[in-house]
C-alpha positions as CSV (number, residue, x, y, z in Angstrom):
1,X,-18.6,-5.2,34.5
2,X,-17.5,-8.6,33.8
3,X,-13.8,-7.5,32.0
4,X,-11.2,-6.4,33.9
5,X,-10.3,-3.0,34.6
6,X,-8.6,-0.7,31.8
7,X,-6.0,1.4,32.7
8,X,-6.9,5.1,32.6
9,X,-4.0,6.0,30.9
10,X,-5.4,4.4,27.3
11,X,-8.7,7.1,28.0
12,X,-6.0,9.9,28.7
13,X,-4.5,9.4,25.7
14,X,-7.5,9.1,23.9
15,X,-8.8,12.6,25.2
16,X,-5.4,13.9,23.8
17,X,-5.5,12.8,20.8
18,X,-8.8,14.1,20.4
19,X,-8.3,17.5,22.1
20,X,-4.8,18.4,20.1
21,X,-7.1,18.4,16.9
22,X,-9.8,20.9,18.2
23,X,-9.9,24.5,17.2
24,X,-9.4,27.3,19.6
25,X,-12.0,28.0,22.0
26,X,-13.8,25.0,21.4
27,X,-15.8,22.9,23.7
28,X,-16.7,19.1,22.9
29,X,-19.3,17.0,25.0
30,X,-20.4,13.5,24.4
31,X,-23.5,12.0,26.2
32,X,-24.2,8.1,27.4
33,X,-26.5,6.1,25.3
34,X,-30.1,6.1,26.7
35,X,-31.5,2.7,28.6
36,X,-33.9,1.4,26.0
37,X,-37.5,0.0,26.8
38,X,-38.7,-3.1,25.6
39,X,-42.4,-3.2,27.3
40,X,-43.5,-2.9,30.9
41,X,-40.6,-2.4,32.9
42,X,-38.7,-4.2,31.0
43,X,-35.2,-2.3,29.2
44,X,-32.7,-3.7,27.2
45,X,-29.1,-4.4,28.4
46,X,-27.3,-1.3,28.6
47,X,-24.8,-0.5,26.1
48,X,-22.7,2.7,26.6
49,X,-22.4,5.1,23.5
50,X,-18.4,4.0,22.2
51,X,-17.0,7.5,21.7
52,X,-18.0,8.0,25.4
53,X,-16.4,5.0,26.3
54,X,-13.3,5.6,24.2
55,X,-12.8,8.7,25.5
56,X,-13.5,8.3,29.2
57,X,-13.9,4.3,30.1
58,X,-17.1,5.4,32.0
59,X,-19.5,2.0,31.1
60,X,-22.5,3.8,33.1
61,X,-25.9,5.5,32.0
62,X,-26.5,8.5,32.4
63,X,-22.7,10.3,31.9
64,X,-22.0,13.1,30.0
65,X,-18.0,13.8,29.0
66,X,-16.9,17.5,28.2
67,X,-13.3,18.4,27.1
68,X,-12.7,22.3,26.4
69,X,-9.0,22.8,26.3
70,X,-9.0,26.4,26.4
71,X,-11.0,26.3,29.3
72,X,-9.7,29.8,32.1
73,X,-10.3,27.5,34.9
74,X,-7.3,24.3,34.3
75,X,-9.7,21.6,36.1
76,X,-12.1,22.9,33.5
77,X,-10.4,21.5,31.2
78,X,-11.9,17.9,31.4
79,X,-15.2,17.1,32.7
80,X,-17.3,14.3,33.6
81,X,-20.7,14.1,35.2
82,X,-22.2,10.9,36.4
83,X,-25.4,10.3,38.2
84,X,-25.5,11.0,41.8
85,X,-25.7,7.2,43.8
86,X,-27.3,6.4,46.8
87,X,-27.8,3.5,49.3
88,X,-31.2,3.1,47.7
89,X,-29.6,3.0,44.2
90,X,-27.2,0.7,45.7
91,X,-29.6,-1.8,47.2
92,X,-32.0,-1.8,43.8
93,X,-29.6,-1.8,40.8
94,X,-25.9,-2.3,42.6
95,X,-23.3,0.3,43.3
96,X,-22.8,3.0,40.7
97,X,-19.6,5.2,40.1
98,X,-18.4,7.4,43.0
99,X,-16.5,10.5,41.9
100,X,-13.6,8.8,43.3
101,X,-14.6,5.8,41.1
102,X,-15.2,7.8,38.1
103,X,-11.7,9.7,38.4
104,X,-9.7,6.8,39.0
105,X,-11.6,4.4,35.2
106,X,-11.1,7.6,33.3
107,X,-8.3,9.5,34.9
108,X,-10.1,12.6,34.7
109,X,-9.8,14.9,38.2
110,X,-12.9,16.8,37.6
111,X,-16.2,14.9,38.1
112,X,-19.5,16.5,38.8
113,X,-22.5,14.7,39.7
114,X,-25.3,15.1,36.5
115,X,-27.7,17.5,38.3
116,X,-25.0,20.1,38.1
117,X,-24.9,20.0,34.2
118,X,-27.1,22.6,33.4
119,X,-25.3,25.2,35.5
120,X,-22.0,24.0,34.7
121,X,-22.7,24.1,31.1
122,X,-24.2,27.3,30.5
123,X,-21.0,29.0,32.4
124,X,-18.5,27.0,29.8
125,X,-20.5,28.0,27.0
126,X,-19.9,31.6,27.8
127,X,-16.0,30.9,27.6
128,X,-16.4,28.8,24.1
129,X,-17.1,29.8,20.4
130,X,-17.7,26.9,18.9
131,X,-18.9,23.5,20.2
132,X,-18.4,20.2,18.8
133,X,-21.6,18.1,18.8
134,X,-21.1,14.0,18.2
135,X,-23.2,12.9,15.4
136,X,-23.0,9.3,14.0
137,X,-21.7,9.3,10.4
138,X,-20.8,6.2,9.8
139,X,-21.2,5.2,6.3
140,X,-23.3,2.1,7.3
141,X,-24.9,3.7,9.7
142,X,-29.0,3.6,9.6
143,X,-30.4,4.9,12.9
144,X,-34.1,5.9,13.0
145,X,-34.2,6.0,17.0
146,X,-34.1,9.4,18.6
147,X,-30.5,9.4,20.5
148,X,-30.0,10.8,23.9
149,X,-27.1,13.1,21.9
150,X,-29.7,13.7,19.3
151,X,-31.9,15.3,22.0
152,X,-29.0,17.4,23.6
153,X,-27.6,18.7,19.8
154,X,-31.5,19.8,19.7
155,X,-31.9,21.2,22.8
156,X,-28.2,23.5,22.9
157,X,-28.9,24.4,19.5
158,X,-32.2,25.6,21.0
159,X,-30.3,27.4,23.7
160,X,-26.8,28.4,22.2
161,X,-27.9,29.9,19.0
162,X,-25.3,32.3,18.4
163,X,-22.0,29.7,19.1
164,X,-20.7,28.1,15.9
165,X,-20.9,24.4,15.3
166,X,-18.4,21.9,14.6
167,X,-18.7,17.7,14.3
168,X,-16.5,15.4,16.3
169,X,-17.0,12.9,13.9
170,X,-13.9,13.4,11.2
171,X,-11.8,13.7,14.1
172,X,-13.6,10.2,16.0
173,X,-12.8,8.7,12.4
174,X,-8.9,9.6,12.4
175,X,-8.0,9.2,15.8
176,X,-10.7,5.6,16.3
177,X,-9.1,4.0,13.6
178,X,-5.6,3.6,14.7
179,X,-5.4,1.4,17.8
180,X,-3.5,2.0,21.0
181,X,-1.4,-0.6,22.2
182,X,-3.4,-1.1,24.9
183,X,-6.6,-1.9,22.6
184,X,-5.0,-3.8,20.8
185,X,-4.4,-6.0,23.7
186,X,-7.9,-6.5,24.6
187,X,-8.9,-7.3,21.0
188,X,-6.5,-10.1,21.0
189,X,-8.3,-10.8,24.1
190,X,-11.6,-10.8,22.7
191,X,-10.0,-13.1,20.0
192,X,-8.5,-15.5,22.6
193,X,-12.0,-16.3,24.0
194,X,-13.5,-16.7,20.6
195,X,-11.0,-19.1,19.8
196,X,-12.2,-21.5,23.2
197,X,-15.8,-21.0,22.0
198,X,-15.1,-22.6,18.9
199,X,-12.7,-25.5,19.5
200,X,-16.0,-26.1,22.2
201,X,-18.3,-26.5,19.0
202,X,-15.0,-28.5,16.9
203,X,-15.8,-31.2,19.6
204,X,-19.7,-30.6,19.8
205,X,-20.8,-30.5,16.3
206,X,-22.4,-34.0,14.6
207,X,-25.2,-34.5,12.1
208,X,-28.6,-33.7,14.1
209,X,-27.5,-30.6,16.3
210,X,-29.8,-27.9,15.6
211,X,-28.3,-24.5,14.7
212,X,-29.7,-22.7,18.2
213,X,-27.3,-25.8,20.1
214,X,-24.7,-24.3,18.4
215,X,-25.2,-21.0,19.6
216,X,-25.5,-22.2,23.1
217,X,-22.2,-23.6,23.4
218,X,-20.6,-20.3,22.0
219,X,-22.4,-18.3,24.2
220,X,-21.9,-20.7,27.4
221,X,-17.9,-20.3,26.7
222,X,-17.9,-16.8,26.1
223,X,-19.6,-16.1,29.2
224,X,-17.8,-17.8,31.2
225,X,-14.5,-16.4,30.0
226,X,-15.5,-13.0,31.0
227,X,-17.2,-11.5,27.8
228,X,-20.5,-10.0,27.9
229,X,-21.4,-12.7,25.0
230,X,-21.5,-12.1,21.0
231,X,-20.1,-8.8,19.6
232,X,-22.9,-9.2,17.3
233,X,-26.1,-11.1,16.0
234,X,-24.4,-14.7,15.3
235,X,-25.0,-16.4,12.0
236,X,-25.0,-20.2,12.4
237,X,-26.2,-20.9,8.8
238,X,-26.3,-24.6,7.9
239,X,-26.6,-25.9,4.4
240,X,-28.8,-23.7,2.6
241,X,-28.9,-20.8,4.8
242,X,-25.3,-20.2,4.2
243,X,-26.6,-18.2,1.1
244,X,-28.5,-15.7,3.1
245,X,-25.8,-13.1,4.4
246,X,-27.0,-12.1,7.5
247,X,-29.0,-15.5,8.6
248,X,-29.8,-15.0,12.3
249,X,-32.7,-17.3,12.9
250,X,-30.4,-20.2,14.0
251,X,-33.3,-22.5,14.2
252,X,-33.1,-25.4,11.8
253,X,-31.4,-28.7,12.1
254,X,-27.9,-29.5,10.8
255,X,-27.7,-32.4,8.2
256,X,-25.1,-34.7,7.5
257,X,-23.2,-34.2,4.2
258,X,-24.4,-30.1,4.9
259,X,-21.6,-27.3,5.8
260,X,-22.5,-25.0,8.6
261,X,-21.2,-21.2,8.0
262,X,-20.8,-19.4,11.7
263,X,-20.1,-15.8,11.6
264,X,-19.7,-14.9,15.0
265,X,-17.3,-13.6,17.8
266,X,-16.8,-12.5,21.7
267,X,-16.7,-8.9,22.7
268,X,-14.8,-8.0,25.7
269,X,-14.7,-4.6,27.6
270,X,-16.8,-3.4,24.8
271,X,-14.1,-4.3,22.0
272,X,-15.1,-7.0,19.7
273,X,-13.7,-9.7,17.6
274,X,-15.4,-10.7,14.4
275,X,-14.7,-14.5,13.3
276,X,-16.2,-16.7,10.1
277,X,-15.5,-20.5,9.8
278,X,-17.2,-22.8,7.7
279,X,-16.8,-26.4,9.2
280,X,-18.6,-29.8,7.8
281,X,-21.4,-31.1,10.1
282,X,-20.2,-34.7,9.6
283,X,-16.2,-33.7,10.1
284,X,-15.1,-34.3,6.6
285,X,-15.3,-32.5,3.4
286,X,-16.9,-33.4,0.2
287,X,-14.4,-33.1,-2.7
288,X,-16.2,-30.4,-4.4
289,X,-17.0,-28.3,-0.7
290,X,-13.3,-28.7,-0.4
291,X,-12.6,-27.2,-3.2
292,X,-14.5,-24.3,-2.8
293,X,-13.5,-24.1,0.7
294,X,-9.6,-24.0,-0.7
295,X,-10.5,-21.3,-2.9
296,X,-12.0,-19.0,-0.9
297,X,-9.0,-19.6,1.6
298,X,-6.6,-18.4,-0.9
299,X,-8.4,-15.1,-1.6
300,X,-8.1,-14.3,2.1
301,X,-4.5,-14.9,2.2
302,X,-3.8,-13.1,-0.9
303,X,-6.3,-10.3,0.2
304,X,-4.4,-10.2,3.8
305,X,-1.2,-9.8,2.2
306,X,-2.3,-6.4,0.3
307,X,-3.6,-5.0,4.1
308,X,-0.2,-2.7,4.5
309,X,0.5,1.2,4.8
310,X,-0.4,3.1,1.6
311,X,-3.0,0.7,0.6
312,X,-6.1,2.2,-0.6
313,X,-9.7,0.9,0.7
314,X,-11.2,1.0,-2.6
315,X,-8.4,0.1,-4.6
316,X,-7.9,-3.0,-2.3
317,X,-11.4,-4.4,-3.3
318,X,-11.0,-4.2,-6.7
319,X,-7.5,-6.2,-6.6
320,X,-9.8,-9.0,-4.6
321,X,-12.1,-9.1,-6.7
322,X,-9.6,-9.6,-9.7
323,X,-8.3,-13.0,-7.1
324,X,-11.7,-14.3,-6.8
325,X,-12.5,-13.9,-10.5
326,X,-9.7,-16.2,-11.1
327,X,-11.0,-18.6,-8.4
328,X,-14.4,-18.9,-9.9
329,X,-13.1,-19.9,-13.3
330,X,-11.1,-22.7,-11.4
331,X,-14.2,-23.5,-10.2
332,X,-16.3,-23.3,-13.6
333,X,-18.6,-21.3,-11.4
334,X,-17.6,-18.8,-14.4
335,X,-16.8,-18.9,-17.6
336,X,-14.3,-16.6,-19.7
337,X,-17.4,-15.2,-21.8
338,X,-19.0,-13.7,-18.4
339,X,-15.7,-12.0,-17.5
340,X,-15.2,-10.9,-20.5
341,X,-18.9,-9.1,-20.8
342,X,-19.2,-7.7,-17.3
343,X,-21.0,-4.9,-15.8
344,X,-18.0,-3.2,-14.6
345,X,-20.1,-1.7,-12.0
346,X,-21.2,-4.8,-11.2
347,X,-18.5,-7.1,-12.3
348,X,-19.2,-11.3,-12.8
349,X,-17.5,-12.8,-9.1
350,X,-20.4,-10.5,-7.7
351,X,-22.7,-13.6,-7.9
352,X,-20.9,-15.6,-6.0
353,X,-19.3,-13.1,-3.6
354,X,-21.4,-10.0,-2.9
355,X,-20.4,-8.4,-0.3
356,X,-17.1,-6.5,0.6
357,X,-13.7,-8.6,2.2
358,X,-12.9,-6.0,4.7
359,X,-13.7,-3.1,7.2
360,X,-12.7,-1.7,10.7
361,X,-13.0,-3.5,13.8
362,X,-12.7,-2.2,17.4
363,X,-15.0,-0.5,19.8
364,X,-18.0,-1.6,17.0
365,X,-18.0,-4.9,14.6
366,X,-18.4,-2.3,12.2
367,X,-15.7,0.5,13.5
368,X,-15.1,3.9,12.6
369,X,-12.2,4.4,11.0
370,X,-10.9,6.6,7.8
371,X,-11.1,4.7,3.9
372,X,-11.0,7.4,1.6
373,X,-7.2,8.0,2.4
374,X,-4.2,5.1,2.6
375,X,-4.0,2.4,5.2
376,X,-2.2,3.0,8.5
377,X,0.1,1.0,10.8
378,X,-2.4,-0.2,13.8
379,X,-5.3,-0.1,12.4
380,X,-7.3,-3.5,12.3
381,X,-9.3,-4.9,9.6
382,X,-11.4,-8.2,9.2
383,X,-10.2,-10.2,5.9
384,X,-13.4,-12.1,4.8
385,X,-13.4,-13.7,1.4
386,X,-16.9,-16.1,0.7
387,X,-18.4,-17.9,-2.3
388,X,-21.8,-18.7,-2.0
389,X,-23.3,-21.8,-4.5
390,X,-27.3,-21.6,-3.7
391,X,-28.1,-24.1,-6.8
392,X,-25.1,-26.5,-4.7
393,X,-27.0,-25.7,-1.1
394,X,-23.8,-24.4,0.7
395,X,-21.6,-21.4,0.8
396,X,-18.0,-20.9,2.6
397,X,-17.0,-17.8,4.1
398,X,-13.4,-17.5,5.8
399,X,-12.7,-14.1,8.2
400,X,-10.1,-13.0,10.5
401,X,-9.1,-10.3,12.1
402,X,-5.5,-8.5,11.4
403,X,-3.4,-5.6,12.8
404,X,-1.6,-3.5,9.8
405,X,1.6,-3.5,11.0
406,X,4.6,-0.7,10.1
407,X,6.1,-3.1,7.8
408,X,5.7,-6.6,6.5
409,X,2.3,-8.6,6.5
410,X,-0.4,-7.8,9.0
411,X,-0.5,-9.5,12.4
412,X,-3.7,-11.9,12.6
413,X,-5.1,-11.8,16.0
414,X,-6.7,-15.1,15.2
415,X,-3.8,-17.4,13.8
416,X,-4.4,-19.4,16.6
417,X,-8.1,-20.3,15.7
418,X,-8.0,-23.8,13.4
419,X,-8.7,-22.2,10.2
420,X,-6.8,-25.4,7.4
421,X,-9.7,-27.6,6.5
422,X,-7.0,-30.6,7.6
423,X,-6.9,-29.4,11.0
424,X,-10.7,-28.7,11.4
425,X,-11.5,-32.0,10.6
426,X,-9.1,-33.3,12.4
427,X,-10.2,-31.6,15.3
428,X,-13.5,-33.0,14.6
429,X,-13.0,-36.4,14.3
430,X,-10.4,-36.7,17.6
């Protein structure tokens, strides 16, 4: 792994949190994500499944985690199986975890090698009643691939028939949500290395530089600060293709007079950072770009100011969208007629700004995390406000990435990260 190593003692408490909100005689197990194929013998990179990871800090294929609290035998208790290495592992794909290696990334004493599952497994299950299985209910989830978990829920079912089920996801959602110190800490990391990639592109970008150069010199910066690369899909939308949310092809050339919209971030050890800035390819604003780029930087500090304990998800979006109505009639992007005879399902700033301002961050761009009950101290949101003008052939989008904190505003992991249209064209024209 590029990324330093994590302290055990984040996955400990992790486990903990997790285990202390399990019912008696229950057993949990969470499996690695598989290596997918792309052709040949070609595979994709590996990604590890992120409850695994949050619970254990094991980055390695082919693990399987099992907690069971109530377990008669105490190093029962905690469990992790990894695949057995060898020299001729070691030679072909590079060393792999040791037992010893595995104990001292999660803290967890017990560690089988993944042969031993089977047997190991069927002698827990005769202790446990219920077992939790770990499905993915994320409410933007959209997952048509058969998961390595999804074949093991099939399979115990198969075998266990007479145990009761129970889902780790409302407990993943509660515990996920609200960040550890220590995760905190390598978000801001994540952030920091963002914030190099684009002061690299402040000093790069000039009319003619195609969209995919752009890309490059995040990428190149990222990389060599230690991040795997993008925490997600990068949009580098110039112009026009500011207007298309999730733009990815990245391929066209960026004009003078045009604004390029780049939604995109580092991840490091897995966590990632999730950054919008909408910066002029020829260094300066025009008046009206300005204007609109003004507005839709007043929404996000309005909108950031709201992200405090008590605050309700829901609630919170329809108080933005209130701010941005009143931005749009600035504007004369609307008029008081189209307020006044909205949908209020689909209410008039909806065709300028579509989409919603905030959601989790951590282990996923898209994190688990509760939003049907109030905001809570530590957990992070992004905060990202756009207006998008196709009949003008630009839209501006602003995001950052804040910590709710106990009291007072949020904490911005990205303050540092030019955001005033002064500074970023000042910064472009040094």
């Amino acid at each position: 792994m590029k990324y330093d190593p994590i302290d055990s003692q984040l996955f400990v408490k992790n486990r903990k949190k997790f285990m202390q909100r399990m019912k008696a005689k229950s057993i949990a197990v969470f499996n690695s994500n598989d290596i997918y194929p792309i052709g040949a013998d070609a595979t994709m990179p590996f990604e590890q499944d992120r409850d695994l990871f949050y619970l254990s800090g094991a980055d390695q294929e082919e693990t399987i985690l099992i907690l069971f609290p109530d377990a008669l035998n105490p190093k029962h208790r905690e469990l992790l199986f990894v695949r057995e290495t060898n020299a001729h592992i070691a030679v072909w794909e590079g060393a792999k975890l040791t037992k010893e290696d595995a104990t001292r990334v999660s803290g967890i004493q017990t560690v089988y090698w993944l042969s031993d599952f089977d047997k190991i497994f069927f002698d827990l299950m005769t202790e446990a009643e219920t077992i939790y299985f770990n499905t993915n209910e994320h409410y933007r989830q959209a997952v048509e691939t058969q998961t390595r978990e999804d074949r093991f829920i099939r399979k115990c079912k198969q075998n266990f028939p007479a145990h009761q089920w129970a889902k780790s996801n409302p407990i993943l959602q509660e515990i996920r949500g609200i960040k550890e110190p220590e995760e905190i800490a390598i978000m801001q990391i994540a952030c920091n290395i963002t914030e190099k990639g684009f002061r690299r592109v402040l000093e790069f970008v000039k009319p003619g530089v195609f969209e995919y150069e752009i890309e490059a010199e995040f990428l190149h910066e990222f990389v060599r600060n230690r991040s795997k690369g993008f925490a997600y899909t990068p949009i580098i939308a110039s112009g026009n293709n500011a207007n298309v949310l999730h733009y990815i092809e990245n391929n066209q050339e960026c004009k003078e007079g045009e604004l390029i919209l780049m939604d995109l971030a580092a991840e490091y050890a897995n966590y990632s950072s999730d950054m919008t800035r909408t910066i002029p390819v020829s260094g300066r604003f025009t008046a009206r770009q300005r204007a609109v780029y003004d507005a839709v930087l007043r929404v996000k500090e309005q909108a950031t100011k709201m992200l405090v304990p008590g605050t309700l998800w829901a609630e919170y979006h329809k108080e933005v969208g209130k701010i941005m109505t009143s931005e749009l009639l600035g504007l004369g992007l609307l008029d008081k007629a189209a307020v006044q005879n909205e949908d209020p399902d689909w209410p008039a700033y909806k065709k300028y700004f579509m989409h919603g301002t905030s959601h989790h961050i951590g282990l996923n761009t898209h994190d688990y995390g509760a939003l049907k009950t109030p905001m809570k101290a530590n957990m992070v949101f992004t905060v990202e406000p756009g207006i998008y003008i196709p009949e003008e052939g630009f839209g501006v989008r602003l995001e950052d990435d804040v910590v709710i904190q106990e009291s007072g505003e949020p904490f911005n992991l990205m303050q540092n990260i030019p955001l005033a249209a002064e500074e970023i064209e000042e910064l472009m024209n040094a």
